[in-house]
N, C-alpha and C positions, 0 to 999 in steps of 0.2 A: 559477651556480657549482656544485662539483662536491659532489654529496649525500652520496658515502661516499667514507670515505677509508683502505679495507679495503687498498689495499696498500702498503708501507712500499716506502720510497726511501732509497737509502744515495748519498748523498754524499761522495763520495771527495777530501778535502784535502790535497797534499803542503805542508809546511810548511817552510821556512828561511829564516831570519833575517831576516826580515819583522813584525818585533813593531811596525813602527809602522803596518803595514797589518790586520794578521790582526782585530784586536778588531769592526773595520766591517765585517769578511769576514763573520764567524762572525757578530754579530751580525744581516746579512742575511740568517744561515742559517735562525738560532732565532727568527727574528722573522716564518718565513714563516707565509702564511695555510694551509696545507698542513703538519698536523703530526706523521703518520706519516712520523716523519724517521729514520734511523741516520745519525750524521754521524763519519765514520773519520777521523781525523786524524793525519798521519803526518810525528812530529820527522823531516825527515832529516839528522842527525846537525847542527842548530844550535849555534849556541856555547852559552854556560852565560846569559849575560842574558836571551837570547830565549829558552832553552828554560823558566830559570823564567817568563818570560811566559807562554808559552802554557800549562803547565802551571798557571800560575793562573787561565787562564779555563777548563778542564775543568770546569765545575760541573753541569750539563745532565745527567741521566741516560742521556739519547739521543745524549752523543759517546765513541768509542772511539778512545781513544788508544792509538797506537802510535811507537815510537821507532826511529830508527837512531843507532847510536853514531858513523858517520863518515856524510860525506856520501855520498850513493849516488848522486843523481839522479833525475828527476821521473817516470822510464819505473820505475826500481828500488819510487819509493814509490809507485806507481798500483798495480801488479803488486802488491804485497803489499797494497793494501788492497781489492782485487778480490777475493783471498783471503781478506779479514776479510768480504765485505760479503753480506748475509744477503736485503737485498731485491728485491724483483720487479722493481724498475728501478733501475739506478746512474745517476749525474750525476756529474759532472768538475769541478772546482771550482780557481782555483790561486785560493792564500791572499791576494793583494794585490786580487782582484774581488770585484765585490759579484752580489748578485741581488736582482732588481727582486720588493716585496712578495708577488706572487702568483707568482711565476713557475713553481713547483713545480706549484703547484694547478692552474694553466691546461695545462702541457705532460702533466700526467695525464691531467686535462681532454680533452685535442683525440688524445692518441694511437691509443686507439681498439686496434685491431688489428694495428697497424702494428710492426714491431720496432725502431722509434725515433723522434724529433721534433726539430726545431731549433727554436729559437729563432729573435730577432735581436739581435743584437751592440750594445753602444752603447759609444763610446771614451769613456770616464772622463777627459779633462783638469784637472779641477780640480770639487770637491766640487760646485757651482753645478748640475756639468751633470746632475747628477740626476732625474730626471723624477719628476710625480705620480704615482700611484694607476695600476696597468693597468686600473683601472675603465673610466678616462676616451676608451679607446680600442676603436675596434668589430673586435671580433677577427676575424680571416679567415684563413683555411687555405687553403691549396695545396700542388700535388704537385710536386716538382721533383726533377732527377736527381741523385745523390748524387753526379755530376764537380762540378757546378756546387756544388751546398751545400759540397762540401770543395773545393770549389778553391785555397781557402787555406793548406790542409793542416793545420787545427786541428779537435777535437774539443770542444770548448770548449763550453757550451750545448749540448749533446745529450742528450734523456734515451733510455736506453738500455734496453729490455729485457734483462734477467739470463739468460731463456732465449738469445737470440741471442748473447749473449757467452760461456756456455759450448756451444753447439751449435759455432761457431766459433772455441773457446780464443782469442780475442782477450787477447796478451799485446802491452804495450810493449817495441820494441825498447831497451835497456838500454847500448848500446856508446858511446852520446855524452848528451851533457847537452841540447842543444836537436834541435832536428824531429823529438822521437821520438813525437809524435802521428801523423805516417802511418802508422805502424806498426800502431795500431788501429783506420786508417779502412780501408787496402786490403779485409778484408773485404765492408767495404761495399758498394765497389766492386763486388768479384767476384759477389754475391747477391745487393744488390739494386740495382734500376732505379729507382726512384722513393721518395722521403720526403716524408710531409707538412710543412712549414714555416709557421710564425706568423710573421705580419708586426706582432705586439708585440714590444718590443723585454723580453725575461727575463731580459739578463748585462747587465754594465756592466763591462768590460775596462778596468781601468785603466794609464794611460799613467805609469809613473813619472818621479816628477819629477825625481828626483837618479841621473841616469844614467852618476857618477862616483862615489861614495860606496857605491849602491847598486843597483846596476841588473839590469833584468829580463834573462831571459836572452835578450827581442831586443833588446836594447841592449848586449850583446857587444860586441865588438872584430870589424868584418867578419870578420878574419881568422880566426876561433874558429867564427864562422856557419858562415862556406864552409868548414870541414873537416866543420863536427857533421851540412851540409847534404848535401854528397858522399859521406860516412862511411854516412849512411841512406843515401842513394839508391842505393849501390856493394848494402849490406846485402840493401835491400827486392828489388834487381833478383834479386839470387842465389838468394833464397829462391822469389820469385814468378816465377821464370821463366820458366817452362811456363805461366804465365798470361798471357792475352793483355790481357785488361781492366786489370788490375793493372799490366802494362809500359807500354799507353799512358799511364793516369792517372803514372805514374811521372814519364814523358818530359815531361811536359805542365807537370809540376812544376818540370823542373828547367828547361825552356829559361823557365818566368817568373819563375825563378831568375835564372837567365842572364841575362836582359833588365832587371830592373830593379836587378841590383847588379852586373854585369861592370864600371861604370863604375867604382864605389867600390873593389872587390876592389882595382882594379890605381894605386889612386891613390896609395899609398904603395910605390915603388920597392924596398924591402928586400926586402917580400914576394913578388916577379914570380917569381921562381924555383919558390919553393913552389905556390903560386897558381895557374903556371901548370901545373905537374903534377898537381896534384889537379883540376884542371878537366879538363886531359887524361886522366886515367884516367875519369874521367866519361863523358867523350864517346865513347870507346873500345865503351860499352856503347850508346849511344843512338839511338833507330832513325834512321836518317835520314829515312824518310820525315815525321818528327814535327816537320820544321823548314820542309816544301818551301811554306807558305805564311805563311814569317818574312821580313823584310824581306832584302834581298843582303850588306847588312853584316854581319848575324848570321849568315848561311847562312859566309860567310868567314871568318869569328871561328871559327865551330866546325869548319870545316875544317882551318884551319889546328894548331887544337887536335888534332884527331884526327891530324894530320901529324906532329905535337913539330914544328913551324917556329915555333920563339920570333921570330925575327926577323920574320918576313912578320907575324906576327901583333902584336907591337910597333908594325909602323908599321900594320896596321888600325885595330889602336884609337886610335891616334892622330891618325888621319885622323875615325875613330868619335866621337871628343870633340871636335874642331877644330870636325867638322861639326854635332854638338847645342849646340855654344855658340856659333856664331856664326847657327844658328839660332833659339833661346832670344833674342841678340840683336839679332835685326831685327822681333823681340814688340813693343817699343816702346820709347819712348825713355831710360827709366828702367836699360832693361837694355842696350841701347846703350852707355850712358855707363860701363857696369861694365865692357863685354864691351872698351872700348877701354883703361880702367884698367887693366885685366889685360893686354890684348896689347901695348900702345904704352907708358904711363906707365910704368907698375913696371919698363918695361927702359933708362929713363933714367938718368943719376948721379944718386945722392944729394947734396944739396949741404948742406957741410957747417955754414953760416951762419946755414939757413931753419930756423924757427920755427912750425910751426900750433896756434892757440890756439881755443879752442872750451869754451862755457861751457853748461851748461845747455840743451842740441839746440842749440843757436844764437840760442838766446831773448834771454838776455840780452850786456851787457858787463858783465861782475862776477865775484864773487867769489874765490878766491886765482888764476886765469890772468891777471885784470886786475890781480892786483898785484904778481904777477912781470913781466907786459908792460911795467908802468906806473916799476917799475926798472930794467928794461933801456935806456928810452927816457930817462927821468932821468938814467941814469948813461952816457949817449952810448955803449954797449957794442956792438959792431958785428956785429951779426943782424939779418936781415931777416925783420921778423915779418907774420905771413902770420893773418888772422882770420875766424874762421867766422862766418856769419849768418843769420839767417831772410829776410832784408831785404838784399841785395845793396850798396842804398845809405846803411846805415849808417855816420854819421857818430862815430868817432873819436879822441882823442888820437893826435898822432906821425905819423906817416908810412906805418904798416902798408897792407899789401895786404887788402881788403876782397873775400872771395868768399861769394857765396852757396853754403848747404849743398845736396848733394847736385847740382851745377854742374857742367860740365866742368873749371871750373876749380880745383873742391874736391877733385877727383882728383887732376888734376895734382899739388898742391900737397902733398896727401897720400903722394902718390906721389917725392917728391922731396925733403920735406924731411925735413933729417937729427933736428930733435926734433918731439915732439907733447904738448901741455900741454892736458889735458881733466881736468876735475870730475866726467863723469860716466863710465857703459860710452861703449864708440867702436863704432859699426855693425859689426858682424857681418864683414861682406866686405869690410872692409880689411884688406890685406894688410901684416903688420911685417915689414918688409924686413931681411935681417942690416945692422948698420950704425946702422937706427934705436932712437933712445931715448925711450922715452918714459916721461913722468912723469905719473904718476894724481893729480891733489892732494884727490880725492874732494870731500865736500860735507857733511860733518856728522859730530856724535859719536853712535853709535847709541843711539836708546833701545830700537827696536824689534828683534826676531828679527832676522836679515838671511840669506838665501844659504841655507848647509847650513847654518843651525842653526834651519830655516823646517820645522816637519812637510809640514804644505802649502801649496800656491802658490793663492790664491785670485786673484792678481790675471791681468789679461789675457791677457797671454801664460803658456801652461803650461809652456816649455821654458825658463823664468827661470833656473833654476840650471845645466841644460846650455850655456846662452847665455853665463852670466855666468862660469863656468869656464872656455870656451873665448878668451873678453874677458881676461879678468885673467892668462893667463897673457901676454899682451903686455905688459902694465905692466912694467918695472925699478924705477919708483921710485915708491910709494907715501906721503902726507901721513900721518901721525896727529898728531891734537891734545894724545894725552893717555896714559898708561901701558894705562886702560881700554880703549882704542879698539885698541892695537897689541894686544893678546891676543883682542878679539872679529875682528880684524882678520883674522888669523893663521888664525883657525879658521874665522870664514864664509865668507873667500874664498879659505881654501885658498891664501894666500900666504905666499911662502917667497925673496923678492928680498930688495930694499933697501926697512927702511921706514925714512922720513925722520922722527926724531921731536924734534920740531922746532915744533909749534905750526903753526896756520893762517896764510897769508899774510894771508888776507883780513880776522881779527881784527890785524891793526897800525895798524888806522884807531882800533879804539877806543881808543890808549895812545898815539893823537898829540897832539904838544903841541897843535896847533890842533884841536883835535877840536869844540870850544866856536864858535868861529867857522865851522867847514864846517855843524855843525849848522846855525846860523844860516841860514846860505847856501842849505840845500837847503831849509828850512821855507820859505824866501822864494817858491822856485823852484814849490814845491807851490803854494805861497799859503795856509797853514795861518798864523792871526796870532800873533803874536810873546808872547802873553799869554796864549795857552791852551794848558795841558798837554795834552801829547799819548799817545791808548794804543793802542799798536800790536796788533790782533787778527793772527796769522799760524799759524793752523791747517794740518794736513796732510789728506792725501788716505783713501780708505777702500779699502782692496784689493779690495772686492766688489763694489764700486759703478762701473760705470766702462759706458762706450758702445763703447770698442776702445781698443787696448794701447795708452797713454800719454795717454787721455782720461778723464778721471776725473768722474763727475758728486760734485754738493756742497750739500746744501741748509743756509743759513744755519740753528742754531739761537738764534745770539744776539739778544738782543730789542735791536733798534737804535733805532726808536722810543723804548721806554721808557727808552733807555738817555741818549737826546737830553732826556729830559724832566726825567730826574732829574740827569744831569749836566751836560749842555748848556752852563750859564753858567759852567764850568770847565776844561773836557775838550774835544777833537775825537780821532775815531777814525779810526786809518789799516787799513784791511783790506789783507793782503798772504796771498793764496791760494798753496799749492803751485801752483809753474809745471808738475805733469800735472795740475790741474785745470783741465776748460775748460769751466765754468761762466761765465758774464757773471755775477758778485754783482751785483743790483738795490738802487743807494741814492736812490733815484727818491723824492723828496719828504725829503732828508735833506741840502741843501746846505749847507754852513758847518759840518755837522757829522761826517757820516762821506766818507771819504778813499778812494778805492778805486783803490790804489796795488798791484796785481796785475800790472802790466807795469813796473815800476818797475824799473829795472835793479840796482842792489846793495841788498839788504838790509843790507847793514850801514848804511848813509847812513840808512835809517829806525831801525836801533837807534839814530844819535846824537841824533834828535828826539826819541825816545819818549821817558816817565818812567815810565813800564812796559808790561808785555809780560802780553797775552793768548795762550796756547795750548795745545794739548791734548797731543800724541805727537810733535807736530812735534822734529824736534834743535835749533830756531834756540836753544832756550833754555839748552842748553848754552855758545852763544857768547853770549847774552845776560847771561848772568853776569859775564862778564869787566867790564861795567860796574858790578855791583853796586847796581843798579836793580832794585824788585818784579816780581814774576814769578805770576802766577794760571793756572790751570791750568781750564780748561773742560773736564769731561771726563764730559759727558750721557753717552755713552755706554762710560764705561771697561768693564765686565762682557765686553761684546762684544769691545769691540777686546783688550782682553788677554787672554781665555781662549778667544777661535775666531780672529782673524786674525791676530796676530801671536806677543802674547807679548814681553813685555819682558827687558832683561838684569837691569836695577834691580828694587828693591823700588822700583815707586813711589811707591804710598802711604806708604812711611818715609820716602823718602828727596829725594822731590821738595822743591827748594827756595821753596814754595811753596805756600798752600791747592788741593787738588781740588772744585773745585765743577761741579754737577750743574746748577743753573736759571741762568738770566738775570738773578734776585730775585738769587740767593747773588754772583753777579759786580759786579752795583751795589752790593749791600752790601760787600763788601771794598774796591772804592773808595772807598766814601764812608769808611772805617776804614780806609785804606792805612796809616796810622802807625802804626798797633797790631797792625798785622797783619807790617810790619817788623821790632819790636819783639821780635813773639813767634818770627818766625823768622829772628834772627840769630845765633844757634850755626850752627844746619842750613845757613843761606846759607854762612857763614865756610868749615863742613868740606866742601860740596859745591864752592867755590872750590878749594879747594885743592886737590881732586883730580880738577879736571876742566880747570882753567885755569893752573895754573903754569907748565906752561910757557913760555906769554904774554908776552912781553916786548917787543912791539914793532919785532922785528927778526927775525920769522920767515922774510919775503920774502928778506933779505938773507941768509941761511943758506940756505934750498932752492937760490938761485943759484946761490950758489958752490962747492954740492956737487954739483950739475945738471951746470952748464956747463961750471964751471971746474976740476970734478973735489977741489975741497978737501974734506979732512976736518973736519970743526968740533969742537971742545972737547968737546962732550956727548956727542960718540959715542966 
């Protein structure tokens, strides 16, 4: 490690409206092992919440704050705090990345002589991806050419000598908001040949996750890229003209410009006009020889540009796309099946009869799709309902069409029918047809964060809330249970259709007259005996814990042994795991007594067995309510799950209907005292009924119907 640390580093931060980023920033800043720091921090003209943020973390002796009253831009506040920065090397910071513990120390460390150093980059997807200690890894240096180190066109992770930045007035070009980092690499270019680079990785670039609410500025609108992109390159050519180094790296820039978004640019038709003129002024400047070893398409694409032949160049790219996606699908079979959904399917009739229902990926038959199906067929209604599966040859009520998910023939169907009845998001790359309606009936009352009201995404997938924004604007008609649920409704998923409020289909089984005999019926069918109370365990998933996106690992904390011992000649437990966990539960030496009902198709048929309900975060226990049946709360590990992975809407601990217990000891004890534990919580129970379950009335199914299909208005709206 490095023995003195005689010269100060000034760290240069543009700041804007990033208050739920910056505090990780800065703290990676103040936290480093390297602490001859000046760290410049520059309001650019943030609103008033964020700017009191960051103005409350100023506390550090070693940060200089500085403000803009309007927004300026990230080239405007670099420029000005190159101006403020006093030390021997600057560093480039944007306020939503972090830096890895040492990273300071080591790039002072390895610089040497040299008039700068890179780093290596690491994508930030979700806080996990963090790494240990640069301890842990054997550093190595090498020389590489500064086309290649910026080939990206970021400056990002670079420690910079102060002499080389004023020997060469390196200023950000200031005329657009994004790609105004070339502006302070061309130097480089021009002077020097070679930079040392570590192969540790010292930034961590974080990917934002809400790239609708809040997004970085590569997550723009194409359309904003390709001007702020064209905007510099038109800029950088004018000025560095006479430079020969500086126009190649230019050109070099723009045709990988060119190549990896010409597709997207031109995918929205309003834009082709614009679009196409600002790429042709582009091209107007671009050497040609900088294309003569790009494929023939591209070399035509930019001809045509340089020509203004809108037309010629309309059907290039279109031939351009035809031919990357019917290339894309002879990859395999998976994408085959998409690539014929898109060309053949989607340009059939809609019909206006068909029905596709799909419940939990295709896992189960249940919940409110199976009980809208389950009236349509009862009430002899004339659609032809169409059913998604994991299992092809699942068997049924009624006469539906049985396709397995992700099938030729789940396209088809997709593809043609005029409604779609799904509980959960619906894949990504189906397409809502003008014509189609579909109705979301979701799958619970939230306890947890959800969507945009989530800081971060810890679970599998990082693009969860770009994903689920771009899903939900398909929906028209969304389910709520409850007044609660339509206002977090409204704000997580950023919906603004029709919500139907109206209660659950799938709660009408608890308020049937026969409800006492179906019970019967399925305890039979388990084979659970007719004489023992039964306690439903049905736990949720852990966002951090998981093998890949919608596989969740789970390790039992409840003591199911001791739990056989002390209640045993009373009780059988039925375990019902979140369908993303894909854990096998082991009850391996626990016959007659726990029940490992994880594929069981509706949860509700297990609420009418049970005389109470174990579970931690899960929603099931808002519909458990509706029976007015004990409710125990396991919740080993609340600390964690409510103040890093989620975050609750409720006050749990006031308001759960319900004791929270921590061991396996505190759960058998509330059974063995179930009476007095009812006792003590029948206010809480009463007011948590009432305002999570009145709407309830047994005839939810028959209401979504007939505002669905048949277009009626119902009474309560």
């Amino acid at each position: 490690m490095i023995k003195t640390q005689e010269y100060k580093v000034s760290i240069i931060i543009p700041y804007y409206n990033s208050m739920e980023f910056v505090e990780d920033c800065l703290n990676s800043v103040l936290s480093q092992s390297y602490t001859n720091l000046e760290v410049v921090i520059i309001n650019d003209g943030s609103d008033q919440e964020n700017t009191k943020h960051i103005e409350s973390m100023v506390t550090d002796d070693r940060i200089i704050y500085l403000k803009n009253e309007t927004n300026k831009g990230v080239a405007f506040s670099r420029n000005m705090g190159l101006k403020q920065a006093t030390g021997e090397y600057v560093f480039f910071l944007d306020s939503d990345d972090l830096l890895a513990e040492y990273a300071i120390e080591i790039l002072v460390e390895s610089i040497q002589d040299h008039p700068a150093i890179v780093g290596r980059i690491k994508r930030l997807l979700r806080p996990s991806d963090l790494e240990p200690s640069l301890e842990e890894t054997q550093l190595q240096i090498k020389e590489r050419t500064c086309g290649k180190l910026f080939k990206g066109g970021s400056i990002l992770n670079v420690l910079i000598s102060s002499d080389f930045i004023h020997k060469h007035n390196i200023q950000f070009y200031e005329g657009t908001l994004g790609y105004t980092d070339i502006s302070g690499i061309i130097p480089f270019i021009l002077f020097i040949e070679k930079l040392p680079s570590l192969n540790i990785r010292t930034y961590y670039k974080r990917v934002r996750n809400d790239p609708i609410s809040n997004p970085s500025l590569e997550q723009s609108p194409i359309e904003e890229r390709m001007r702020d992109f064209v905007q510099t390159y038109l800029a950088m050519v004018k000025k560095f003209e006479q430079a020969e180094q500086a126009k190649k790296y230019l050109d070099r820039l723009f045709i990988r410009f060119f190549r990896r978004q010409v597709i997207n640019i031109f995918k929205d038709e309003n834009h082709f006009e614009e679009s196409f003129d600002s790429l042709a002024s582009a091209v107007q400047v671009l050497d040609l020889s900088s294309i003569h070893s790009q494929p023939l398409h591209i070399k035509r694409e930019i001809k045509h540009l340089r020509k203004g032949n809108k037309d010629r160049y309309k059907k290039g790219l279109w031939f351009h796309k035809e031919a990357r996606d019917l290339k894309n699908a002879l990859k395999g079979l998976t994408r085959l099946k998409r690539y014929i959904y898109i060309k053949v399917f989607l340009k059939q009739p809609i019909k206006e009869n068909y029905i596709i229902f799909e419940s939990f990926l295709g896992k189960n038959y249940s919940d409110s799709p199976r009980n809208i199906y389950e009236y349509i067929i009862d009430n002899d209604l004339d659609y032809r309902c169409i059913w998604v599966f994991n299992n092809k040859h699942r068997k049924i009520p009624g006469n539906a069409k049985v396709v397995k998910r992700f099938s030729f023939a789940y396209y088809y169907y997709f593809a043609v029918s005029k409604y779609w009845i799904n509980n959960m998001r619906q894949p990504l790359h189906l397409v809502k047809r003008p014509g189609n309606v579909f109705l979301e009936t979701w799958h619970g009352t939230p306890l947890k964060k959800l969507v945009f009201d989530m800081k971060d995404v810890y679970s599998a997938n990082p693009r969860y809330k770009r994903d689920f924004y771009l899903q939900s604007r398909a929906w028209d008609y969304l389910l709520s249970p409850n007044r609660y649920s339509s206002e977090i409704f409204t704000s997580a998923f950023k919906f603004d259709k029709n919500m139907l409020e109206y209660g659950y289909p799938r709660n009408d089984i608890l308020y049937s007259s026969d409800k006492e005999e179906r019970a019967r019926q399925v305890k039979e069918a388990i084979g659970i005996p007719n004489d023992k109370k039964v306690i439903l365990y049905a736990p949720t998933w852990r966002d951090d814990d998981f093998y890949e996106p919608g596989k969740y690992k789970f390790q039992l904390q409840l003591d199911l042994n001791k739990m056989k011992e002390k209640l045993g000649d009373e009780y059988v437990v039925a375990l019902r795991m979140h369908y993303f966990i894909a854990d096998d539960i082991d009850v391996e030496g626990l016959d007659g007594f726990a029940f490992n009902l994880s594929t069981y198709d509706d949860i509700a048929e297990l609420y009418l067995i049970s005389d109470l309900l174990i579970t931690d975060y899960s929603s099931v226990f808002f519909d458990y309510v509706n029976l007015k049946r004990p409710i125990l709360f396991f919740t080993y590990d609340l600390d964690k799950y409510r103040d890093q992975l989620r975050g609750f809407y409720l006050d749990f601990e006031k308001d759960a209907p319900g004791p929270l217990l921590k061991t396996s000891d505190a759960v058998i004890d509330a059974i063995v005292n179930i009476e007095e534990l009812k006792t003590e919580y029948t206010e809480r129970y009463a007011a948590f009924y009432e305002k999570f379950c009145s709407w309830h009335d047994g005839k939810s199914t028959e209401k979504v119907v007939k505002r669905v299909l048949f277009g009626e208005m119902q009474n309560d709206e």
